[in-house]
C-alpha positions as CSV (number, residue, x, y, z in Angstrom):
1,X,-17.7,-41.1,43.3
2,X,-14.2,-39.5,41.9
3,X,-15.2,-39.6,38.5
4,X,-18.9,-38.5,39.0
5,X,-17.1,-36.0,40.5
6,X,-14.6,-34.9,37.9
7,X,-17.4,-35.1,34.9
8,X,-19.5,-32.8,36.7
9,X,-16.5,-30.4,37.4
10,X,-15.4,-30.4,34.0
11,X,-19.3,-29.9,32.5
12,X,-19.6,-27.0,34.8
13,X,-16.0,-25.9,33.2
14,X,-17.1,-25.7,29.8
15,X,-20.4,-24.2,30.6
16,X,-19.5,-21.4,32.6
17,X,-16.3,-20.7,30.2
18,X,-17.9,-21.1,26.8
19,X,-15.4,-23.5,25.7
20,X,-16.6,-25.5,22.6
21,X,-15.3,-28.0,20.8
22,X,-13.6,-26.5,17.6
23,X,-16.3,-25.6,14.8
24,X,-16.1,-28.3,12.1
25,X,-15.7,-27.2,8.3
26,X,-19.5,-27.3,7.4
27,X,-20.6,-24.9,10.7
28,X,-18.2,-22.8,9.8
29,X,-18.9,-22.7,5.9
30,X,-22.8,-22.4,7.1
31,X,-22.4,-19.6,9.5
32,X,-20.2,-17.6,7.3
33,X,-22.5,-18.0,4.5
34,X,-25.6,-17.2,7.3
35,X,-23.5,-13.7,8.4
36,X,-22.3,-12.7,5.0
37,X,-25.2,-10.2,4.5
38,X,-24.6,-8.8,7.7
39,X,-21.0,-8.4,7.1
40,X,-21.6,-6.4,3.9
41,X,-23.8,-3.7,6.1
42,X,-21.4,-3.4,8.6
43,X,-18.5,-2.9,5.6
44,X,-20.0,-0.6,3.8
45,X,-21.1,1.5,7.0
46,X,-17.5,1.1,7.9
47,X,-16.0,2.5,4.3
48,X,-18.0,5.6,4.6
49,X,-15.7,6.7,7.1
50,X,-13.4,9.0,5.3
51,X,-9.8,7.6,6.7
52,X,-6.5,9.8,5.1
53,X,-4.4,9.3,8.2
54,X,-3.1,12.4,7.4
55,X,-6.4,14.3,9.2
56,X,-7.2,14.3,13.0
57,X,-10.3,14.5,12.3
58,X,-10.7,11.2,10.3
59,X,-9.0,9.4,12.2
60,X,-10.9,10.2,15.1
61,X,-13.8,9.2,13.9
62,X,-12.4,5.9,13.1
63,X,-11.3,5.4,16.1
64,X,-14.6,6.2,18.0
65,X,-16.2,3.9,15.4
66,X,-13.9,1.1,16.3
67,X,-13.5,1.9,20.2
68,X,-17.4,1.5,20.3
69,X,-17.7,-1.9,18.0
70,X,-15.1,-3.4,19.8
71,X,-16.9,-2.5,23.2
72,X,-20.4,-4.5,21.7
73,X,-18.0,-7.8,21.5
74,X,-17.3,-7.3,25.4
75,X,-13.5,-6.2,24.1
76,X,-12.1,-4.0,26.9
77,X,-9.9,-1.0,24.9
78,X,-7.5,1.4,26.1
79,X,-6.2,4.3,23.1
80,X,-2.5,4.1,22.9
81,X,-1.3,8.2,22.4
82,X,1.8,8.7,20.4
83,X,3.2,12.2,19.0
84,X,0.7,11.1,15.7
85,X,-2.0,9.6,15.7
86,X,-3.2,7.4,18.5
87,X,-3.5,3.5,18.2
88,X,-6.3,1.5,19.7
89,X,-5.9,-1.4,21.5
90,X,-8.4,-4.3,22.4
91,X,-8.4,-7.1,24.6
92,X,-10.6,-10.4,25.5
93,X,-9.4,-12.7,27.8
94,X,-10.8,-16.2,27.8
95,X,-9.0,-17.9,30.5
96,X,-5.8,-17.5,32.3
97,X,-2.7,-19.2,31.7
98,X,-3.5,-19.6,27.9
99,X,-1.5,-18.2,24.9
100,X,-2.3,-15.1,23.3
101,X,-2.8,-14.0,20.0
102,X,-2.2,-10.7,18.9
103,X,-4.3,-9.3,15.6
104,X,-3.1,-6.1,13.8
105,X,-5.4,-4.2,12.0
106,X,-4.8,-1.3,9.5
107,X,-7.6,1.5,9.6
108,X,-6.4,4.1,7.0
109,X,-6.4,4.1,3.7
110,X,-4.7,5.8,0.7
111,X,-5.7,9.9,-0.7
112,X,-8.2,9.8,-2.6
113,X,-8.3,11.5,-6.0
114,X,-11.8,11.9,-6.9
115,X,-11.7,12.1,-10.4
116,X,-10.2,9.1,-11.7
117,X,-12.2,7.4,-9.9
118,X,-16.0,5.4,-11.5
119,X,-18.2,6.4,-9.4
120,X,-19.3,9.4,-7.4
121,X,-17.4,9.4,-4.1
122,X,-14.4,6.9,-3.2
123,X,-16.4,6.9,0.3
124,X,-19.7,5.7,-0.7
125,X,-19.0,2.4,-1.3
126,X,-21.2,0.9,-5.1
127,X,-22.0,-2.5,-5.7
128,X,-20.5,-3.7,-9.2
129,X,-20.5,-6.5,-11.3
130,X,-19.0,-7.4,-14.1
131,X,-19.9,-8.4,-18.2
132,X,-18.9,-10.5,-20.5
133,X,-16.9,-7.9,-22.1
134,X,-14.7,-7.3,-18.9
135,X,-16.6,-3.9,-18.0
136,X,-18.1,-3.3,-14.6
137,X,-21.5,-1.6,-14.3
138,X,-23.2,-0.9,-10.9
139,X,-26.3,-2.8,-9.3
140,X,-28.2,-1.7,-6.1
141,X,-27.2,-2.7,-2.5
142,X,-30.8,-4.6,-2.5
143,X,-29.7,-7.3,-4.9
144,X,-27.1,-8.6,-2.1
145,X,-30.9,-9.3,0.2
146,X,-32.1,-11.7,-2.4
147,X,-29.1,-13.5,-3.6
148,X,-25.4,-12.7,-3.6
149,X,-23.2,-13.9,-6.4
150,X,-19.3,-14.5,-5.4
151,X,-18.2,-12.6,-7.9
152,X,-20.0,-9.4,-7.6
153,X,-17.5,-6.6,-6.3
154,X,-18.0,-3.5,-3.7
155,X,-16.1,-0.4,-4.9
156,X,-14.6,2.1,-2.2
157,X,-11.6,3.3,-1.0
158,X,-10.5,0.8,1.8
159,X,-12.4,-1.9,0.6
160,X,-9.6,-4.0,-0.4
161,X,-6.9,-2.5,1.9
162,X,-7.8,-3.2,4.9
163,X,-11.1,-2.3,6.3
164,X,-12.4,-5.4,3.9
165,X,-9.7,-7.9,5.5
166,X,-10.3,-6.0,9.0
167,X,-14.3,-6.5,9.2
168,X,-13.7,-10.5,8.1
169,X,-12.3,-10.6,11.1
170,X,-15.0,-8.7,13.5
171,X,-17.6,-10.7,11.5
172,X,-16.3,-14.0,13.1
173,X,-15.7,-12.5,16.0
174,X,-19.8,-11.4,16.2
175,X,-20.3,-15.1,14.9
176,X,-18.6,-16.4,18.3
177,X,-20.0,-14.0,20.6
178,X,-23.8,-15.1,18.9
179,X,-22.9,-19.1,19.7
180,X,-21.3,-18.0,23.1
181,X,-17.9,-20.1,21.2
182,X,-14.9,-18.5,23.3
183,X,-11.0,-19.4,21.2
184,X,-9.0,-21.4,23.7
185,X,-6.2,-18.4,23.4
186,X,-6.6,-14.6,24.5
187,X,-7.5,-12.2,21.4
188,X,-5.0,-8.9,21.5
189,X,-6.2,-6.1,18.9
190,X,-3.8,-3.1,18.0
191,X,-5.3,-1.0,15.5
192,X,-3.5,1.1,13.3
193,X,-4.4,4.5,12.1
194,X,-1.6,5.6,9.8
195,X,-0.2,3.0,8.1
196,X,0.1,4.3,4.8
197,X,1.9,6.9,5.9
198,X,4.6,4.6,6.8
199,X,3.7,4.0,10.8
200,X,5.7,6.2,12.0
201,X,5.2,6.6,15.6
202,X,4.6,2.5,15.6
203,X,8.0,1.3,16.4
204,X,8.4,3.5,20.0
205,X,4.5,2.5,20.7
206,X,5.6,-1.0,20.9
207,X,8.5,-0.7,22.9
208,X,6.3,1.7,25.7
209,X,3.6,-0.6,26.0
210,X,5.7,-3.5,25.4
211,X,4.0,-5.8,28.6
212,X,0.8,-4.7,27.2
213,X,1.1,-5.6,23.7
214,X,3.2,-9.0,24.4
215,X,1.6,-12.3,22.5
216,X,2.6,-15.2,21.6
217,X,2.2,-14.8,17.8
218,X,1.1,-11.5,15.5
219,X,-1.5,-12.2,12.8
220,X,-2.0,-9.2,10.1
221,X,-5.3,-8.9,8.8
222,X,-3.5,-7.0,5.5
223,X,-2.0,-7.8,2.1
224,X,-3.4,-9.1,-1.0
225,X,-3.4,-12.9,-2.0
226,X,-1.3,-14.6,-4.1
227,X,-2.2,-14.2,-7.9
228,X,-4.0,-17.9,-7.7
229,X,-6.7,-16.1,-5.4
230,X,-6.6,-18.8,-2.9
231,X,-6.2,-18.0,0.9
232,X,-3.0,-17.1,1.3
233,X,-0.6,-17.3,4.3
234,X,2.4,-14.6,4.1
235,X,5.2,-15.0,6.5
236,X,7.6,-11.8,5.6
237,X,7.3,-8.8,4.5
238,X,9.5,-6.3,2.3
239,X,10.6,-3.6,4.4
240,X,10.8,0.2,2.5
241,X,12.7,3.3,1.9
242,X,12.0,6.1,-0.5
243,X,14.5,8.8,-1.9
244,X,13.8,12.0,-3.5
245,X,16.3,13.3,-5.9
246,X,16.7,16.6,-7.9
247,X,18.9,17.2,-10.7
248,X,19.5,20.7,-10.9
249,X,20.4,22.9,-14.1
250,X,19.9,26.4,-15.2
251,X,18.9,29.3,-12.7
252,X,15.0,29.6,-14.1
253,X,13.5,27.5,-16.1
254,X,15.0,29.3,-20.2
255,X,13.4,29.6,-23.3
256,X,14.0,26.9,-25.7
257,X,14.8,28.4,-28.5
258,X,17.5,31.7,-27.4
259,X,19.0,28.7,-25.1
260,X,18.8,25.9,-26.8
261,X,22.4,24.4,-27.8
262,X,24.3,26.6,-25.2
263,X,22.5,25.9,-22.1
264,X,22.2,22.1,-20.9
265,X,19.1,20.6,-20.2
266,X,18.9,18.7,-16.7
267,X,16.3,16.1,-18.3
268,X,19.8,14.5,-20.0
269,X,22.1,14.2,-17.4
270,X,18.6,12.8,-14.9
271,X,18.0,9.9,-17.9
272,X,21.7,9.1,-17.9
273,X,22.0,8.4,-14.0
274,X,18.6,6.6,-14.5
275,X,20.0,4.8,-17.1
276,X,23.1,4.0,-15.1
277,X,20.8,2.5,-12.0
278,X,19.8,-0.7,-13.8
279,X,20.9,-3.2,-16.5
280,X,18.0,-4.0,-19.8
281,X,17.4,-7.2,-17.9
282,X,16.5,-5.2,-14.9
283,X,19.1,-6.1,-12.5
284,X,20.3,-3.3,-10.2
285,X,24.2,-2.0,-11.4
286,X,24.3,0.1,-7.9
287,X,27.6,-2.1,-6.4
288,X,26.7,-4.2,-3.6
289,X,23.2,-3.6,-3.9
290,X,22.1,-7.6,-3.9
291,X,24.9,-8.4,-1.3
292,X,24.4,-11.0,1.3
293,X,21.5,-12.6,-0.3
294,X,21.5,-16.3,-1.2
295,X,18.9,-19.0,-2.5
296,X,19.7,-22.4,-1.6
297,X,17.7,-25.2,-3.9
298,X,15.5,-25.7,-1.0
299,X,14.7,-22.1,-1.2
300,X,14.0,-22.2,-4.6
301,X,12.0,-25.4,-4.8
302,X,10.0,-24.1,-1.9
303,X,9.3,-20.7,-3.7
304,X,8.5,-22.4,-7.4
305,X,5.8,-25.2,-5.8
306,X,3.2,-22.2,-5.8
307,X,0.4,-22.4,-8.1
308,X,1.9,-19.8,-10.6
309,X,2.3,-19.6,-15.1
310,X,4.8,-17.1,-15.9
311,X,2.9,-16.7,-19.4
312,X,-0.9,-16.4,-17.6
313,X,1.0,-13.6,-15.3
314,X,2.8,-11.6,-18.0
315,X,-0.3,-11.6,-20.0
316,X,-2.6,-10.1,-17.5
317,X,0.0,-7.5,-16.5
318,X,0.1,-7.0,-20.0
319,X,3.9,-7.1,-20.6
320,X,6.2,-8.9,-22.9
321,X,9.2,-9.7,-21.4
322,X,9.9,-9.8,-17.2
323,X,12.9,-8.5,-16.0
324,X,15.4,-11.0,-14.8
325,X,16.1,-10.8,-10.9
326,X,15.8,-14.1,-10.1
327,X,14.0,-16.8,-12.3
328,X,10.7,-16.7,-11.3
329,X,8.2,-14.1,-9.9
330,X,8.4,-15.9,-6.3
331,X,12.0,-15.3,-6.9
332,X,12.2,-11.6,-7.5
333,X,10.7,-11.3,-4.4
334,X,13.1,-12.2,-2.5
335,X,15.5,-9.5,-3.4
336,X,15.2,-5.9,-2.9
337,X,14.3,-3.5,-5.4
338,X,14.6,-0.3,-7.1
339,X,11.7,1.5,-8.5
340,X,11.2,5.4,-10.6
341,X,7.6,6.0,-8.5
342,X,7.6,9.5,-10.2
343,X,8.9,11.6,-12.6
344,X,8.8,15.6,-13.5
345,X,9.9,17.9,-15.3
346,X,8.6,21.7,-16.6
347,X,5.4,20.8,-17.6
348,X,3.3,18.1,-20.4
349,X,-0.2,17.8,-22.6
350,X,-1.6,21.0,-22.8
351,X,0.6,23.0,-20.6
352,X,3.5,22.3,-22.0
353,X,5.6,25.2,-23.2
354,X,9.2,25.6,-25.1
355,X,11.7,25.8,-22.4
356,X,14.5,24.6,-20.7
357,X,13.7,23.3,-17.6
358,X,15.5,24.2,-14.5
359,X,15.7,20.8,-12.5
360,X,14.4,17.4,-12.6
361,X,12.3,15.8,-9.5
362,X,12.7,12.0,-9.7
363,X,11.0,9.7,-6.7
364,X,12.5,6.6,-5.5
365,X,11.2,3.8,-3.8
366,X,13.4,0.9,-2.1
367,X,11.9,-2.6,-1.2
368,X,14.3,-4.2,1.7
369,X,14.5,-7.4,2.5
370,X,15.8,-8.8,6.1
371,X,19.5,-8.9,4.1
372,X,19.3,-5.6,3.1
373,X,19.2,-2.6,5.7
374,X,17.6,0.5,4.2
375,X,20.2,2.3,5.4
376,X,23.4,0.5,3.6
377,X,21.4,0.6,0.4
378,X,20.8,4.5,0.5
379,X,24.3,4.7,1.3
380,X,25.8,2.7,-2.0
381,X,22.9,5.1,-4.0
382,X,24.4,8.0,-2.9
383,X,27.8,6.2,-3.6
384,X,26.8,5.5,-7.3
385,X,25.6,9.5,-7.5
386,X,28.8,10.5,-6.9
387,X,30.3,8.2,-9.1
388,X,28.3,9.1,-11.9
389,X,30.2,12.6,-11.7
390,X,27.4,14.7,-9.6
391,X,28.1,17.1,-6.6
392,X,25.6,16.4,-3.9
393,X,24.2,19.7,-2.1
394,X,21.7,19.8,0.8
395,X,19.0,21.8,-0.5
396,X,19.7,24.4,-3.3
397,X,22.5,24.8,-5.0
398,X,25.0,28.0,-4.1
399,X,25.8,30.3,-6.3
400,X,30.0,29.1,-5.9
401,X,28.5,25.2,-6.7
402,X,26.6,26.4,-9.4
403,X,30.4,28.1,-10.8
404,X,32.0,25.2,-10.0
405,X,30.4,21.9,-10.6
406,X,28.6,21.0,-13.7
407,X,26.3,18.2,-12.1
408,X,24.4,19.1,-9.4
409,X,21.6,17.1,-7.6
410,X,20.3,16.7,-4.2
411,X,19.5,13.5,-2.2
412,X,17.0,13.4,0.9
413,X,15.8,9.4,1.9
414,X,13.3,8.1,4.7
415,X,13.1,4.6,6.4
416,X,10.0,3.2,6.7
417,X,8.9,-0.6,7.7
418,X,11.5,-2.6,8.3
419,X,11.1,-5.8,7.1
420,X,10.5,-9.0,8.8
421,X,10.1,-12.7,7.7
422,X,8.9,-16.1,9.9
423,X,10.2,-19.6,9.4
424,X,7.5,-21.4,7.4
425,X,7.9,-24.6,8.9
426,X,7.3,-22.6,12.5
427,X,4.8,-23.7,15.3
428,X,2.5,-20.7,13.7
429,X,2.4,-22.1,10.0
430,X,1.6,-25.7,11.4
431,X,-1.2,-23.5,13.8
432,X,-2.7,-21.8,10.6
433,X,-2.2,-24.5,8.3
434,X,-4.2,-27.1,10.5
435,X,-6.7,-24.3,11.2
436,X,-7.5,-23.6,7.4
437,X,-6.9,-26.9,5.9
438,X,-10.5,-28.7,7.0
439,X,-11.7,-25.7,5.2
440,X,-10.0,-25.3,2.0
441,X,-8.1,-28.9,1.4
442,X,-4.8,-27.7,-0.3
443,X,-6.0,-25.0,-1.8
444,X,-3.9,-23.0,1.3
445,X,-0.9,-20.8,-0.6
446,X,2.0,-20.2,1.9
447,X,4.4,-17.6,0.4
448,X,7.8,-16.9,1.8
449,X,7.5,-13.3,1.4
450,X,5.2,-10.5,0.1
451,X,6.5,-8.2,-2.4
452,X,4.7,-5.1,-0.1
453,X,5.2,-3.2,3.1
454,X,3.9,-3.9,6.5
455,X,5.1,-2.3,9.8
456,X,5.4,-5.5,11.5
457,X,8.9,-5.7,12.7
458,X,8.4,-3.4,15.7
459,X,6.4,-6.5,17.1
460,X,8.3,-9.4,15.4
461,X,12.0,-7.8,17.3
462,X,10.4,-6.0,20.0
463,X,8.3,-8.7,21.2
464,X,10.3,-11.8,19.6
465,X,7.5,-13.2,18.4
466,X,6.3,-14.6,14.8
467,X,4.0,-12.5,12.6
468,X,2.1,-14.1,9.6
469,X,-0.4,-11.8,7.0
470,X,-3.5,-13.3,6.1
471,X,-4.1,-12.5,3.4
472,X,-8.3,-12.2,2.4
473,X,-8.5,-9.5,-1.0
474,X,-8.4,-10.9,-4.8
475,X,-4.8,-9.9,-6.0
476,X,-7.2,-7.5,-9.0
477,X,-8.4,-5.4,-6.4
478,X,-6.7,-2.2,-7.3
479,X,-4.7,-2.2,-4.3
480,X,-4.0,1.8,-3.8
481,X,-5.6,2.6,-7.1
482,X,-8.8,4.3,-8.2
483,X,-11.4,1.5,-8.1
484,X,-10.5,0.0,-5.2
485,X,-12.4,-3.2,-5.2
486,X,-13.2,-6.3,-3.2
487,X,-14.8,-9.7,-4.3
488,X,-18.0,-10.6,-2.6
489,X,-16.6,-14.2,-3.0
490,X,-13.3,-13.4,-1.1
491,X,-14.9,-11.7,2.1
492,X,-16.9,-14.6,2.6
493,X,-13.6,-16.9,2.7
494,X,-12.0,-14.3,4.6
495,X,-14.9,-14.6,7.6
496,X,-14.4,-18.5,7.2
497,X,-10.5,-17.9,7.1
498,X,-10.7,-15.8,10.7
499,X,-13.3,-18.6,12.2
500,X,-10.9,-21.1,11.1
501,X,-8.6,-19.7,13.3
502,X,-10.4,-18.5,16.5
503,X,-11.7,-21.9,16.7
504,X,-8.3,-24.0,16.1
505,X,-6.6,-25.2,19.8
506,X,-3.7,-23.1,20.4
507,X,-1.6,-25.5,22.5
């Protein structure tokens, strides 16, 4: 009589609960491949929302168009003010006492510049493919109702990064809610609205709402995959810091040829303090700039298993030589970095005129990793300035500094992500790994770290918990560019990827 009992309580369990047995490999290839049209109309509806974080106005209609969608799935959602732009939080609880999972999702995208862009508005998503001559020519949306080929593309800003890799995930979640499947853990949403601007109000958002937000692991629908194009597991993150400099010289900008020879030109003393910054091998010269970093051979090994050529990559970036911070691409990205992201100086092509210009702008970019605080680094590149023989002013330079000092330049920084990095061999790789490896054998890449940004350490120290990307986009996809793209072929394993997971036991 016990056990009819105890079958009957447990049948009534599952039935009343939704609880499932996990979905096996070909239910989820079947209902991805049954969904995928769907998920293309609700993408491209989704991309046609303009979404510059930098405008109130875009970003609340992204957020009413998200508040509302999650709302369909039975999500309850609560916005999140901050002194920018709100976030929006989601929540679906299956049952209590179980783990929770909490899913980050980036909203905004990057300006827009209309014109180098191939088609007509960055916000009206095309469908592309492409010929055997490498070009890309547009089809109609219709073609995707009679057959869709894996390698056709969608065009639009966002595509790629993240609303693509975001509406993978809200397409499996619709899956679910249509087979009344429940995940054995709690779902936690926070969606974020200006992330390319650095997400700046993130960090304190966290820390208020820190009961609200707590999970027991982070997974960040953002990031491109590795250059293999398999699905791709990212466990750090590169944090970031950008510098702007000026190297001042004359007064006003002087005519070239009554000046030239008597007055210097700030364009030379800018290239020689470039020039100073790194080695021809590409190694940073700024002292202590690679302190406290080691690569054990496990490290290494660990890094070099991935499915990479060096000559396949240099080819397609289309370069002859790589520089030579650690041995091999995987390597590299384990150190930080020093990039020039822009350059100027009087003016070029047809406006250019015979003068001497009156200062040089140069734009910095710093790529931290967990060794390297943003702050220490900015410090030794101020340090190396001043070594370099310049006097650093705050804004513009007085009239006594102008007397006095024959190098002049000025040096404002800002901090941005932090960066943040997960044991590989954690609980939450063998959780993912087991979740996609029914799906896509060993054809799984887990990468240490990505060489990009993502504001994920406000969770990862906040909350003490692990964050992990996953990563959905093909690594072509123009990631910030003009012709934003993303593969047809890619969002399809990106819905399998996020069914993978919603159905694998959390224990």
């Amino acid at each position: 009589m016990k056990q009819i009992r105890s079958f009957w309580i447990l049948f009534f369990l599952v039935i009343s609960t939704g609880f499932a047995q996990k979905m096996s490999a070909p239910e989820i290839r079947e209902m991805a491949a049954l969904n995928l049209e769907k998920g293309i109309d609700d993408l491209i509806a989704f991309l046609k929302i303009p979404n510059d974080g930098h405008f109130e106005e875009q970003v609340a209609q992204n957020m009413t168009w998200c508040e509302t969608l999650f709302q369909e799935l039975d999500f309850s959602t609560k916005v999140l003010p901050t002194e920018g732009a709100p976030l929006l939080f989601a929540e679906k609880k299956s049952r209590k006492n179980k783990k929770t999972v909490l899913f980050y999702l980036q909203i905004d995208g990057q300006p827009v510049d209309q014109k180098q862009w191939d088609q007509d508005n960055a916000f009206i998503p095309v469908l592309k493919k492409q010929n055997n001559i490498g070009t890309w020519s547009q089809i109609e949306w219709e073609a995707v109702k009679k057959d869709i080929d894996p390698d056709w593309r969608i065009f639009g800003r966002s595509a790629s990064d993240s609303k693509g890799p975001a509406m993978a995930f809200i397409t499996a979640l619709r899956i679910l809610k249509t087979k009344r499947l429940k995940p054995n853990f709690n779902i936690k949403v926070i969606m974020d609205f200006q992330e390319e601007m650095g997400s700046p109000h993130l960090a304190t958002a966290v820390a208020q709402h820190r009961s609200l937000l707590n999970a027991n692991m982070v997974l960040i629908m953002d990031g491109t995959r590795h250059l293999s194009n398999w699905p791709t597991l990212t466990y750090g993150a590169r944090g970031i810091a950008t510098a702007s400099l000026r190297v001042f010289g004359p007064r006003y900008p002087l005519h070239s040829g009554q000046y030239g020879n008597f007055a210097p030109n700030p364009v030379f003393e800018a290239s020689r303090l470039l020039a100073s910054l790194k080695d021809e091998e590409g190694r940073v010269l700024i002292d202590g700039f690679y302190d406290g970093i080691e690569l054990t051979d496990a490290d290494k090994k660990a890094l070099n298993a991935l499915p990479e050529n060096q000559d396949s990559l240099l080819l397609r970036l289309g370069i002859a030589k790589n520089e030579r911070v650690g041995n091999t691409y995987q390597e590299a990205l384990q150190f930080p970095s020093l990039n020039v992201r822009g350059l100027k100086a009087a003016w070029v092509g047809n406006e250019v005129r015979t003068i001497i210009p009156n200062e040089v702008q140069i734009e910095i970019d710093m790529r931290l990793v967990s060794e390297t605080p943003g702050e220490r680094l900015m410090d030794l590149f101020k340090l190396h300035i001043e070594k370099q023989g310049f006097h650093l002013v705050d804004s513009i330079p007085s009239e006594l500094e102008r007397q006095t000092y024959p190098k002049l330049a000025s040096l404002n920084y800002r901090l941005g992500s932090l960066p943040f990095r997960t044991e590989m061999n954690s609980e939450t790789g063998k959780f993912l790994n087991e979740a996609m490896g029914p799906i896509f054998g060993d054809k799984v890449v887990n990468m240490r770290t990505t060489g990009g940004s993502q504001p994920i350490a406000p969770f990862v120290h906040t909350l003490g918990v692990p964050a992990v990307s996953i990563r959905i986009p093909n690594p072509d996809n123009n990631i910030h560019a003009p012709n934003e793209n993303l593969r047809l072929g890619n969002f399809e394993e990106g819905i399998m990827m996020c069914l993978a997971i919603l159905s694998q036991t959390f224990q």
